[in-house]
Structures are given as structure tokens and as C-alpha cells.
N, C-alpha and C positions, 0 to 999 in steps of 0.2 A: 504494500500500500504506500503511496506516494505521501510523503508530508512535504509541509510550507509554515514556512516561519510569518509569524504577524509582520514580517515586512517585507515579505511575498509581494511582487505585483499581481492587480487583481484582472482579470480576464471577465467583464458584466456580459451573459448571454441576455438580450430583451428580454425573449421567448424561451418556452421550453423547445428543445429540439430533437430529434431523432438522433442515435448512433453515441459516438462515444467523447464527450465534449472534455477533453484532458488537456492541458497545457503543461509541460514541465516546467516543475520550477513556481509556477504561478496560483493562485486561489482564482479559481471556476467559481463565479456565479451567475446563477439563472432565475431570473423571473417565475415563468408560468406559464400555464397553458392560456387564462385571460391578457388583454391586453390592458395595459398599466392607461393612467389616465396620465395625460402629459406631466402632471405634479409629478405623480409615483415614480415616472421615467427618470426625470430629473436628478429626481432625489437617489433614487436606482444606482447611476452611472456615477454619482460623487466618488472622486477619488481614484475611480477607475486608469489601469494604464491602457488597455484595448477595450472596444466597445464590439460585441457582434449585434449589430443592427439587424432588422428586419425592413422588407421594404417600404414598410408604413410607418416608420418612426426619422421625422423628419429631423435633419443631422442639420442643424444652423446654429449661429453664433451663440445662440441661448442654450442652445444643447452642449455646445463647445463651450461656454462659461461653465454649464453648471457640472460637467466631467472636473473639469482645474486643468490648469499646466502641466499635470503629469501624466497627460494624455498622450498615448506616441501615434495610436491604430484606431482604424473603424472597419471593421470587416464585414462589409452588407452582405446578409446572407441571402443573395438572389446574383443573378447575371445586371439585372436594369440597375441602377444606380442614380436614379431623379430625382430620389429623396436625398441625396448629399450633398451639400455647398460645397463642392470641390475648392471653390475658391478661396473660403475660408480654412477647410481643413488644410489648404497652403502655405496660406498666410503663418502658419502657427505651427506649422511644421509636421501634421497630421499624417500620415501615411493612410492612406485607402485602398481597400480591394474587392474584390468580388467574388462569385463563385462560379464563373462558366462553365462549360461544357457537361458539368453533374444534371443542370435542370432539362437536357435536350431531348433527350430519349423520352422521358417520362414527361414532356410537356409537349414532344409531339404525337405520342400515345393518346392526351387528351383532347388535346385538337382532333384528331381520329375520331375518339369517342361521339363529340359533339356534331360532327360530320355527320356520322352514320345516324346517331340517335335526332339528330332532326330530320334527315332522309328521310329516317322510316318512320316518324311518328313514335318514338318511343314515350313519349309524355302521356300523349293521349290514349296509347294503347298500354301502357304499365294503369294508368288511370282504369281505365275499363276490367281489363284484369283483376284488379283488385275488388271490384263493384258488384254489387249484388247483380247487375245486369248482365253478366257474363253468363251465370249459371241460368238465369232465369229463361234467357233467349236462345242459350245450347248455343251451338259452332256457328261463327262468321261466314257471313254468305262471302261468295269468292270477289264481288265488287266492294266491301267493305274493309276500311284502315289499309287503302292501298296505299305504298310510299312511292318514293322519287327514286329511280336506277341512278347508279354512278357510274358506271362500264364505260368508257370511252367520254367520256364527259372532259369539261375542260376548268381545273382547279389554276386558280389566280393566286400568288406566295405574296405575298406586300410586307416586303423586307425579308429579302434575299439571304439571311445570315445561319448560324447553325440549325435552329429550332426548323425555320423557313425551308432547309436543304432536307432536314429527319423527316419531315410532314408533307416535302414533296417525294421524295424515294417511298414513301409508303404510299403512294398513289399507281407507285406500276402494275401492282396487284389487282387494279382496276381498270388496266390500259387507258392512265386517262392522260392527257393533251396537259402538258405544263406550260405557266407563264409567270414570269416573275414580274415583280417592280422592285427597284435598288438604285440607288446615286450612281453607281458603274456598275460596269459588265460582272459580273460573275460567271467564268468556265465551266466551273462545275457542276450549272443548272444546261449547260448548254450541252457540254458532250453527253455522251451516252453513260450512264443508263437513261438518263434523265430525257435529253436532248429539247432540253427547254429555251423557249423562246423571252427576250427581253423584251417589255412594253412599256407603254406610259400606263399609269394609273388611268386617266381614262379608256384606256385601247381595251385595257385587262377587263374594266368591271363592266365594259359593253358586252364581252365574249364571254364573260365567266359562269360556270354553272354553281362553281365553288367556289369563295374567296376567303383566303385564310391571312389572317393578320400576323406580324412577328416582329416590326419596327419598333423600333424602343420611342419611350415617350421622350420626347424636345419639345419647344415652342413651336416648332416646325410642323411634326404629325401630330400634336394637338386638333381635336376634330377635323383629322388627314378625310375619314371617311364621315361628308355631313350629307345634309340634304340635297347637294346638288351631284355628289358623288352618287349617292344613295339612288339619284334617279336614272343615274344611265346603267345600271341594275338588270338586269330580268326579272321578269316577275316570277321565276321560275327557280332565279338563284338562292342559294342557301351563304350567308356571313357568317364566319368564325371568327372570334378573336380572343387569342389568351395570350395578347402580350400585356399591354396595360390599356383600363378603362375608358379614360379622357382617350385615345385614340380616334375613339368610334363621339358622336353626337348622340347621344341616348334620344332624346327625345325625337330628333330624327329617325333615327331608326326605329323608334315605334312608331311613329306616324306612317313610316313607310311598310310596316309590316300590320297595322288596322288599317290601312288601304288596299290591304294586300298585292302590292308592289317588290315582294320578297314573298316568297316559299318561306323561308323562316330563317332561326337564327340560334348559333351557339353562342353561350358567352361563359369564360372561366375569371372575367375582370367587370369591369365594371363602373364609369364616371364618378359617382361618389362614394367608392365603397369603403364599407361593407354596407352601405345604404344601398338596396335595387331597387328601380325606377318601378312603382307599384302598377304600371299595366303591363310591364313583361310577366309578374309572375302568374297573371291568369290565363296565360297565351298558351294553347297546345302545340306551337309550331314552335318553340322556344324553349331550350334547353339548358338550363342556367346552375352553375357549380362555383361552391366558394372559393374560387383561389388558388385550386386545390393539383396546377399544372406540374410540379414536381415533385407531389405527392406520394410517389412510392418509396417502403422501407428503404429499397436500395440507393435510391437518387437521393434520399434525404441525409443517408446514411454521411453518403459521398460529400455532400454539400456542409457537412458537420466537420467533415475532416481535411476538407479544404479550408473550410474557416479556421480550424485548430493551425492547422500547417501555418497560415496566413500569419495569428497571433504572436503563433510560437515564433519566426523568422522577427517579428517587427522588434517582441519582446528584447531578442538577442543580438540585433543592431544586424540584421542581413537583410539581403533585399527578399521581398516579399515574394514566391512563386506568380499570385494572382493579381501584382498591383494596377491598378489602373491611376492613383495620383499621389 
């Protein structure tokens, strides 16, 4: 068993986390399974030498005061990093990092999930299922809870990056037609296996029968996808997005989905979350999960042990594996 002296530095996890959260040399502490209210957080991180952030705990001057001067790390446990003043954490000599490539796999697993399950009606048909009207009306006639075929269809990637590449290669299994959107070229959507084609955002969401979000939130794709993107749509198309919420225009895209202007819509984020815009959650064409895109034991595991590595390097004055500032 590992001991630390009362003048250990101290390693504050926000959150409770998955896998094995150890730091040599240092005192591990962890929050909870709730989230702290900004007071609690504050007060949380006094003293701390590394902070493991979560993506909702906004990392600004107030946050950097109330840690103190003997702050070296911020290790956001996710790939996006919106929530961090880099600029501050700069100024003050902060080191920041992230956890890439652990959330890919299992957040294009989710993206998946949300594909097919509004394809097929899984909302409305898990709803029936469960309902007295199931037994009572015996087996579904053959023209009822029919879905949407993917087979040869054409999936839109909007941000071209790791997640956007794992969630286009699971589309071959469908023989379906790729298109990206990305500031430059990407090769490896274009060769084989893939042999995807580069568009503009509008060229993609006219042709798309799929569109799957993956852009990290900026001032930039802030409402990238609003009402006027929304319209050059299919009525036929189905929207993904599990990269971050503000991306997409909520309210747009309900209005576009009770006009029925969209087939429907996954979402694993969300504009004010963990608040959801209250006429997505009565919608059967609407698929909605909390968060939940790198959610499995093993990717969370990974993402535990990245952040440790991260700590453990800042603690010890080396450069960080995962640094991004």
C-alpha cells in the first residue's frame, strides 16, 4: 500500500471516475458521483497541485485563484477542452492536457447506436413493447413500426478528426457513400477503405441521408448546424451529434423536426446541458443519452490512466504525454 506524507502534493479528481486513479508520491482526491455546486468546487480544488477536471467545470481565473499558486496541472478528462482558459492557465504557468484517443472507439460506438436507434424507431417501438398494447393487439401487422434502410445511403462526418474517421469506417458494413466536412483535406477519408469525398457543409447536408457531428466546440461551430443549415436537410435525413451541445441550435432543430423537415435525431450533448430542450423528450423520432459517448468500462478505464500518467509527469517537472498548453 502506497503512503504520502501530509506534504504530499495533492492530485483533486472533480468527479468520481472509473479504473485506477493513483499518482505516486501524491494524495488522490475525489469528489463524487454528484456534481459539486461551483462553491463546493472551489473550495474542493484549495491547495491542490493538479486539478483532473471534467468537461463541465469551467477552469477561469476564479477557478485559478481559488486552487492558489501551487497549482502546476489541469488535466480535463475528455479530448474537447472549451471549458479551459488556456490563456490564463498561461499566464500563470499552468500546464494542461487532455485525454485523446481513449474516448474514440466508444464514442463512435455511440454515434452508431443513435444512428440505428432512430433509423429504426427504437423509442417508439421499446415504448410499445413495454405497453399493455402489445399483448393486447398480439403481433404487428407487416406495415407497422416500419424504419429507414441505411444500405448504400450517404453519411455526412462534420469534423473530419479521430471520432469522425471510427464512425465513418463503421459505415462500410453498410456500403454507404462517405462525405466529410474539415478546414483541409484529410487522406485518410479519401483513400480506401473509406474513399470519401471532401465537401462544403452545404454540398454534405443537401446529399446526406446521415449527418454525424464530431467538431469541437469554438466561437466558430457554435450553432455551425442552425436553421438555415437545418433547411437544406432532407426530410428524410436523420442528425447525430455527440460532440458538444451548443454545436447544433436546439431550438432549430426542433422546429425543424415538428415540421417534420428531418426523419429525426440522435443527441448524446446537448445546448444547455444537462438541461434538454423539453419538446425533444416527447418526440419518438428522437433519441437522447446523457453524455454518456465514452462511457464504456474500458475507455473510461483508459481515460483514468491517461489523466494519472498526465499528473504524475507534471507533478515530476516532465513534459506531459497528453499536453495540449
Amino acid at each position: 500500500m502506497k503512503t504520502t506524507s501530509p506534504e504530499s502534493p495533492i492530485v483533486a479528481i472533480t468527479r468520481a471516475v472509473a479504473g485506477q486513479a493513483q499518482v505516486s508520491g501524491a494524495q488522490v482526491k475525489m469528489w463524487g458521483d454528484a456534481m459539486a455546486t461551483r462553491e463546493e468546487l472551489l473550495g474542493f480544488v484549495r491547495g491542490a497541485s493538479v486539478v483532473v477536471t471534467m468537461y463541465s467545470d469551467k477552469v477561469n481565473e476564479e477557478f485559478l485563484n481559488a486552487a492558489g499558486p501551487g497549482l502546476k496541472g489541469v488535466c480535463n478528462y475528455a479530448v474537447g477542452f472549451e471549458n479551459i482558459d488556456l490563456a490564463a492557465c498561461k499566464a500563470r504557468g499552468v500546464v494542461v492536457t487532455n485525454t485523446p484517443n481513449a474516448v474514440t472507439e466508444g464514442t463512435a460506438d455511440l454515434a452508431w447506436t443513435l444512428i440505428l436507434g432512430v433509423a429504426r424507431g427504437v423509442v417508439k417501438a421499446d415504448r410499445y413493447a413495454r405497453s399493455e398494447a402489445y399483448p393486447k393487439n398480439g403481433p404487428l401487422g407487416m406495415a407497422q413500426l416500419m424504419g429507414a434502410d441505411l444500405t448504400g445511403r450517404t453519411l455526412l462526418i462534420v469534423g473530419a478528426g479521430r471520432i469522425g474517421y471510427a464512425v465513418a469506417m463503421r459505415s462500410i458494413g453498410w456500403g454507404m457513400r462517405v462525405m466529410y466536412v474539415a478546414r483541409s483535406r484529410h487522406w485518410d477519408f479519401e483513400l480506401a477503405p473509406l474513399a470519401g469525398e471532401r465537401v462544403t457543409l452545404e454540398e454534405g447536408l443537401a446529399q446526406a441521408d446521415v449527418v454525424s457531428i464530431h467538431t469541437p466546440l469554438t466561437p466558430e461551430t457554435r450553432h455551425l448546424i442552425n436553421a438555415r443549415m437545418l433547411a437544406k436537410m432532407k426530410p428524410s435525413a436523420i442528425l447525430v451529434n455527440t460532440s458538444r451541445g451548443p454545436v447544433v441550435d436546439e431550438q432549430a432543430l426542433v422546429d425543424a423536426l415538428k415540421a417534420g423537415r428531418l426523419y429525426g435525431a440522435g443527441l448524446d450533448v446537448f445546448e444547455r446541458e444537462p438541461i434538454v430542450h423539453p419538446d425533444l423528450i416527447g418526440m419518438d423520432n428522437v433519441v437522447l443519452t446523457p453524455h454518456i459517448g465514452s462511457a464504456a468500462a474500458r475507455y473510461r478505464a483508459m481515460m483514468t490512466q491517461m489523466a494519472m500518467e498526465n499528473a504524475g509527469a507534471i507533478l515530476s517537472g516532465r513534459e506531459a504525454p497528453n499536453r495540449i498548453a
